[in-house]
GUKE-801749 format. One line per field, with one value per residue: x, y, z of N, C-alpha, C in turn; residue in one letter. Coordinates in Angstrom, 1 decimal, decimal comma, m for minus. Example, Ala and Ser with C-alpha at 12.3 -4.5 7.8 and 13.67 -1.06 7.14 Angstrom:
% residues 2
n_xx: 13,2|12,8
n_yy: m5,7|m2,2
n_zz: 7,8|7,1
ca_xx: 12,3|13,7
ca_yy: m4,5|m1,1
ca_zz: 7,8|7,1
c_xx: 13,2|12,9
c_yy: m3,3|0,0
c_zz: 7,8|7,9
r: A|S
***
This chain:
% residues 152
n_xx: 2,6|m0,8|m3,5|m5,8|m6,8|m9,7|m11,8|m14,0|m13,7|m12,2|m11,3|m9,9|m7,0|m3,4|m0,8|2,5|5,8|9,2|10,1|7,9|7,3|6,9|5,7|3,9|2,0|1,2|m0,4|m2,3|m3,4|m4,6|m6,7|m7,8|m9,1|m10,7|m12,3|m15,7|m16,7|m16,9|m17,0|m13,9|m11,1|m7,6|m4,2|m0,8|2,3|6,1|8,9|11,3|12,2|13,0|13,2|11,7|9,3|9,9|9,8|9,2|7,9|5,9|4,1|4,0|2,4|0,1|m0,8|m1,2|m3,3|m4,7|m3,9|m2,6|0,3|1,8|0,8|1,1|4,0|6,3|5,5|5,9|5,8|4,4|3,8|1,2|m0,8|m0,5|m1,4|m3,9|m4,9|m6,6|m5,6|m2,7|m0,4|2,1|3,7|5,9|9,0|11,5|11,2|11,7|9,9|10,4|10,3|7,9|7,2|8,7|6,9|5,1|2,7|1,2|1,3|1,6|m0,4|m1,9|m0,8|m0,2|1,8|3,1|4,7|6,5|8,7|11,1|12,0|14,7|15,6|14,5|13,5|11,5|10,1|10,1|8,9|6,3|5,8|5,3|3,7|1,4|1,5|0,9|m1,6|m3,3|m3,1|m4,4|m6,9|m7,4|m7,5|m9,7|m12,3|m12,1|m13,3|m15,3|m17,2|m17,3|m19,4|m18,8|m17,7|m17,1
n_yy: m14,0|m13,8|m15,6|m16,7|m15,6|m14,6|m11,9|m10,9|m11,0|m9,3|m6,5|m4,9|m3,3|m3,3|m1,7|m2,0|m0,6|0,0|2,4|3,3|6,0|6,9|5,1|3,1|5,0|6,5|4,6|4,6|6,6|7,5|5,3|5,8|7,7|7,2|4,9|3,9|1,8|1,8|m0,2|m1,5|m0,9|0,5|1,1|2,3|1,5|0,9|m1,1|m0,2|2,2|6,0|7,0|9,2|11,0|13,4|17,0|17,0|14,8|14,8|17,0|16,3|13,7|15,0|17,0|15,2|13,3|14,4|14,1|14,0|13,2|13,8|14,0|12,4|11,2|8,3|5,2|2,3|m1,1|m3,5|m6,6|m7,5|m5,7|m7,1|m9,4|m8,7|m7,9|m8,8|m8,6|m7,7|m5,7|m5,1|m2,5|m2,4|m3,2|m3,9|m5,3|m7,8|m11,2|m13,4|m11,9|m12,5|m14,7|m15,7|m15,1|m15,9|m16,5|m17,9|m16,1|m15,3|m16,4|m14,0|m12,2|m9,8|m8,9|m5,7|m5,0|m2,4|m0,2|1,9|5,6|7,5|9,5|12,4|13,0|14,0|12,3|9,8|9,6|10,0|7,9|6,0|7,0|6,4|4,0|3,1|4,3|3,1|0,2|0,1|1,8|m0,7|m2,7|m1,3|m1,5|m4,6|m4,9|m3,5|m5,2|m6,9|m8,3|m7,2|m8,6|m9,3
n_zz: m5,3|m4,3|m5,6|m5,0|m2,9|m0,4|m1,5|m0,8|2,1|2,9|5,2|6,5|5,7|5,0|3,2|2,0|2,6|1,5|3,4|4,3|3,4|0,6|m1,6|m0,6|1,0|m1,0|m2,4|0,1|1,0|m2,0|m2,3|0,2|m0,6|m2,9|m1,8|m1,2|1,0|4,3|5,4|5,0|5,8|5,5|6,0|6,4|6,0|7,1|6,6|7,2|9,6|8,9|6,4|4,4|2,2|m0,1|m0,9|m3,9|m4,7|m2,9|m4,0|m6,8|m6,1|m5,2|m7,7|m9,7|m8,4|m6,3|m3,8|m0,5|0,4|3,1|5,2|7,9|9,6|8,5|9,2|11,4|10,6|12,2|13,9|15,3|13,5|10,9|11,6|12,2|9,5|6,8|4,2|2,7|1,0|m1,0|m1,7|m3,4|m4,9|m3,6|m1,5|0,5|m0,2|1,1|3,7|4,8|5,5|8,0|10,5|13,1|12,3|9,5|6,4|3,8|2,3|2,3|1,4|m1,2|m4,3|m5,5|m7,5|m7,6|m8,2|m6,7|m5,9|m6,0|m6,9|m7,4|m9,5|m11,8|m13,9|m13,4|m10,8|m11,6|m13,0|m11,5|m9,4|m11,6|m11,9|m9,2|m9,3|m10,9|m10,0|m7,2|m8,3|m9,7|m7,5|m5,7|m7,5|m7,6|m4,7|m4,4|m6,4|m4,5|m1,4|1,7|4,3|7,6
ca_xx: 1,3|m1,8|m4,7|m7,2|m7,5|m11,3|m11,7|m15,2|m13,7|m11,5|m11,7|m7,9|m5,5|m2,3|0,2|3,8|6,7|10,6|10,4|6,6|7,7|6,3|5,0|2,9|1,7|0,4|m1,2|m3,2|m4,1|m5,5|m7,4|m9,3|m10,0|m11,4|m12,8|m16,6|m17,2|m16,9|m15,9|m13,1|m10,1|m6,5|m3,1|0,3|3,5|7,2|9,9|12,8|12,2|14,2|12,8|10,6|8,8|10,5|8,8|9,0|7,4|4,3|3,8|3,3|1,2|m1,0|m1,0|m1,7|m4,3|m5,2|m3,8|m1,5|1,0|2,9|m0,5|1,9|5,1|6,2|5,2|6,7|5,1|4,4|3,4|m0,3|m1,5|0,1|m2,1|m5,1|m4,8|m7,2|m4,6|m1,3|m0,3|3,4|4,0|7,7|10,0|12,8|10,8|11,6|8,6|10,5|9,8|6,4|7,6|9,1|6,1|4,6|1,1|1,1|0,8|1,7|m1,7|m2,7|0,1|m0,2|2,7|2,6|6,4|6,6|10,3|11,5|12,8|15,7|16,5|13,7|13,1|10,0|9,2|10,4|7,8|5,2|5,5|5,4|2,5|0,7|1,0|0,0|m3,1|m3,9|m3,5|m5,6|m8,2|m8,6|m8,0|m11,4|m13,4|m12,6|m13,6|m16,4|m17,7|m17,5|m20,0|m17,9|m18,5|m16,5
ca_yy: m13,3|m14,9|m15,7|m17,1|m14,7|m14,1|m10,6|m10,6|m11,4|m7,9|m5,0|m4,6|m3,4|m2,8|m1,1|m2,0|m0,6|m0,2|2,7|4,3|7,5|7,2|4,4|2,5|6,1|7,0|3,6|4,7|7,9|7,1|4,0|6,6|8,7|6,3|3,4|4,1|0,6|2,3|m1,4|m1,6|0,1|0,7|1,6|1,9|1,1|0,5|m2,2|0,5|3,7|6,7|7,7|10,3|11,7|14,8|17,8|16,8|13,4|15,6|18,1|15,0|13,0|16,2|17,5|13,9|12,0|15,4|13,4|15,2|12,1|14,5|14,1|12,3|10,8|6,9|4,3|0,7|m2,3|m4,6|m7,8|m7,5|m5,1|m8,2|m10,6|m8,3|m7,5|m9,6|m8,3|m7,4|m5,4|m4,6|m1,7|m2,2|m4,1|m3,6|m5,5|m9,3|m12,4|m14,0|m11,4|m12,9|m16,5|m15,8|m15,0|m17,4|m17,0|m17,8|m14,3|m15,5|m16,6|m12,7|m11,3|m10,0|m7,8|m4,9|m4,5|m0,9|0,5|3,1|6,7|8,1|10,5|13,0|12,5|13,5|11,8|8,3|9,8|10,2|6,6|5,4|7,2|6,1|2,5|2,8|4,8|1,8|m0,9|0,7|1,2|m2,2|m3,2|m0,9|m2,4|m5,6|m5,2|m2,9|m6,4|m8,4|m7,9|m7,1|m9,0|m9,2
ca_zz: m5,3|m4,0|m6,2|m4,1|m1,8|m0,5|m1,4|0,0|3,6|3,0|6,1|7,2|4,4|5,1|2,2|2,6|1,1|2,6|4,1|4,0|2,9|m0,8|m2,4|0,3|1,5|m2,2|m1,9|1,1|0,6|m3,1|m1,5|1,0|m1,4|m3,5|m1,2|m0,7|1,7|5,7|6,7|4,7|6,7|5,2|7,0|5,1|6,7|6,5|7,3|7,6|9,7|8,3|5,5|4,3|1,1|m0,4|m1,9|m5,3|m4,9|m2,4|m4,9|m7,7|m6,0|m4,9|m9,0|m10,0|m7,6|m5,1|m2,2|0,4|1,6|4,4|6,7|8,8|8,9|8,2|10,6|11,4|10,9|13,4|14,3|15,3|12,3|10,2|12,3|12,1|8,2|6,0|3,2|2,8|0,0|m0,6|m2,7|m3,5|m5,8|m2,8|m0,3|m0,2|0,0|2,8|4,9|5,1|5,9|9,2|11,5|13,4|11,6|8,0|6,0|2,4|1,6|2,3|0,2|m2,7|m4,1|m6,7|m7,8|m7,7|m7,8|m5,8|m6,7|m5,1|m7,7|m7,2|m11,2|m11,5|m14,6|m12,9|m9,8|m12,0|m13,6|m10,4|m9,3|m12,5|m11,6|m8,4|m9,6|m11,7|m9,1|m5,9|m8,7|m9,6|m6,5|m5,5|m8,3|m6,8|m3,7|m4,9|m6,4|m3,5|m0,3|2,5|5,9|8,9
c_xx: 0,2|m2,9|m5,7|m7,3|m8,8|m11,2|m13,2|m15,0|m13,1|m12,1|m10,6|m7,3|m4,6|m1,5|1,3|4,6|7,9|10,1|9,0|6,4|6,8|5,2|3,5|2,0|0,9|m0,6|m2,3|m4,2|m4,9|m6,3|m8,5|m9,7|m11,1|m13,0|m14,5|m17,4|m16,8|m16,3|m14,8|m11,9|m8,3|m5,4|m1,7|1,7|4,9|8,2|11,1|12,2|13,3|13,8|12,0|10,4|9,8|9,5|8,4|7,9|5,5|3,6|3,3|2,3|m0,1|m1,5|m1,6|m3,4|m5,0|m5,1|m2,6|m0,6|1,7|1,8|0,2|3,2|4,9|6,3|5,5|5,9|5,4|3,6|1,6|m1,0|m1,2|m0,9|m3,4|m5,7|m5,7|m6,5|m3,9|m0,7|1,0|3,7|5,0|8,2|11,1|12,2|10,9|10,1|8,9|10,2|8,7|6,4|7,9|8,4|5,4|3,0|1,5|0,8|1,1|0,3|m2,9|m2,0|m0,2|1,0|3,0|4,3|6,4|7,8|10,3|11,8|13,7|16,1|15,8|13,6|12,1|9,1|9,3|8,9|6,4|4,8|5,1|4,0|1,3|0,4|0,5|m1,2|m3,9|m3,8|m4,3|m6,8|m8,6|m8,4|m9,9|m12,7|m13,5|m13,2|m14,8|m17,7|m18,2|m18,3|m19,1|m18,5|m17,3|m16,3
c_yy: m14,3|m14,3|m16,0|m16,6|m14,3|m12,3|m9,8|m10,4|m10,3|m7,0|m4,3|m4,8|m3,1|m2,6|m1,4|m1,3|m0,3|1,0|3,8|5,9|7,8|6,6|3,4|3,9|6,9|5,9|3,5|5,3|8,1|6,4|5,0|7,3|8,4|5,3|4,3|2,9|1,3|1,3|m1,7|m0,8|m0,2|2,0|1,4|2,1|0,8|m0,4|m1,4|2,1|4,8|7,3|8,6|11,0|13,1|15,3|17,5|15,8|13,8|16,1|17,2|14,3|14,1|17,1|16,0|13,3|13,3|14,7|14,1|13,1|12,5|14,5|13,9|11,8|9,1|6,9|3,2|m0,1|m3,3|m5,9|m8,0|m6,8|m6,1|m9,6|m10,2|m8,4|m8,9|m9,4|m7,7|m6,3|m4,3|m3,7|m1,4|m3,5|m4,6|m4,8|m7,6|m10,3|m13,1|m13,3|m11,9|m14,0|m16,5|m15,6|m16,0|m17,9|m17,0|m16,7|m14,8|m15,3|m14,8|m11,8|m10,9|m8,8|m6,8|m4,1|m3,2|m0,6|1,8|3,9|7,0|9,6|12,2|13,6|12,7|13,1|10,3|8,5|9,5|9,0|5,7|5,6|6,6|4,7|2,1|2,9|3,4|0,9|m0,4|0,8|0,5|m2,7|m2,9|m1,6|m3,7|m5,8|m4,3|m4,4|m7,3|m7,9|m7,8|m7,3|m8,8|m10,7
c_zz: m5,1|m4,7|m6,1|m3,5|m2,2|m0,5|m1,0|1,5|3,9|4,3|6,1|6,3|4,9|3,7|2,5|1,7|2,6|3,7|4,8|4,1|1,6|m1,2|m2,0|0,8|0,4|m2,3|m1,1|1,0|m0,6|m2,9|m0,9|0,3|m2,6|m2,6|m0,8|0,5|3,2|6,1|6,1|4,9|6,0|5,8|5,8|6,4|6,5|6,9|8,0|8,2|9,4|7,5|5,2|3,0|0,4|m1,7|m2,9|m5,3|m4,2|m3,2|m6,3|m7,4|m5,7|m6,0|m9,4|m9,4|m6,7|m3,8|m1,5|1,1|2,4|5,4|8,0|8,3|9,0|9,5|10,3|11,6|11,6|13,5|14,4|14,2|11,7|10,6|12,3|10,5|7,5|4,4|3,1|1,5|0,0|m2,0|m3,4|m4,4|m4,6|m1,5|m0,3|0,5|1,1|4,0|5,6|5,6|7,4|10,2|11,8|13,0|10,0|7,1|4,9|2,2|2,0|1,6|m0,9|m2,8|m5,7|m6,6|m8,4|m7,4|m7,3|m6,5|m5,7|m5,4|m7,6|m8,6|m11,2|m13,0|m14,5|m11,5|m10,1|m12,7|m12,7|m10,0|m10,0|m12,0|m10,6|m8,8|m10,1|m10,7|m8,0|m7,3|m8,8|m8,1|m5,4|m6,2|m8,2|m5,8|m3,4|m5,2|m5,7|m2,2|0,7|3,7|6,9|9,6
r: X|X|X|X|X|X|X|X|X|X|X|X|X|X|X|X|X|X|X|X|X|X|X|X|X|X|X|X|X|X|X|X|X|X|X|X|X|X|X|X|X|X|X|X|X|X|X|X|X|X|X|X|X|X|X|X|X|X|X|X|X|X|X|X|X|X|X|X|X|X|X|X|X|X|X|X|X|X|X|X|X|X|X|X|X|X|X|X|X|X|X|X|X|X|X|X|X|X|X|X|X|X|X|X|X|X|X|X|X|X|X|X|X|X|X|X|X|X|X|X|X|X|X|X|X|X|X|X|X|X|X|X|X|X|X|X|X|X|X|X|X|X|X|X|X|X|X|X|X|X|X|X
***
């Protein structure tokens, strides 16, 4: 997790999580619904295409937060969003830190990562714990970067 990050210099978020079916995609969607700053832009993404949300987990986040995550479906992250991103933000327990090591631009020092575990089970009182902690991290993350003037 990086501590120094400038969070004044924030525009380009990216969300990660394995498969951006859930947890990077609740991540997003609570972010825009929140974020009042126009230059501050967030995209949510996944390492593994395949996956996809199911009802239960729609139907929670849209009783919980009033956010729809079926707008579209998961998208793969790539190289240039990664290179664009003035922060990184991996929504997943499942997702490993090396992944970040191997590109040829340095990306740690934009990492930060919010160990969020997956559901598989369609449990929805594991969905709803889940949701909760996002809720709580994208807020503070807003009231930080609420704080900070945001340049370009």
């Amino acid at each position: 997790m990086n501590y120094k990050l400038n969070y004044h210099k924030v525009h380009n978020i990216i969300f990660v999580c394995k498969y951006n079916a859930f947890r990077s995609r609740v991540a997003e969607e609570y972010f825009h619904k929140l974020n009042k700053n126009p230059s501050i832009k967030a995209i949510s993404r996944g390492l593994i295409m395949g996956g996809s949300s199911d009802r239960i987990q729609r139907a929670i986040a849209k009783r919980m937060l009033g956010i729809d995550i079926a707008k579209r479906g998961p998208k793969p992250l790539e190289l240039p969003m990664l290179k664009k991103a003035n922060l990184i933000v991996v929504v997943a327990n499942d997702v490993p830190e090396v992944v970040f090591d191997y590109w040829k631009q340095p990306l740690m020092e934009k990492v930060i990562i919010w160990r969020v575990t997956d559901e598989q089970m369609m449990k929805p009182k594991n969905i709803e714990r889940i949701i909760r902690k996002i809720k709580v991290k994208v807020e503070s993350l807003v009231r930080r970067l609420d704080r900070q003037p945001t340049t370009k």
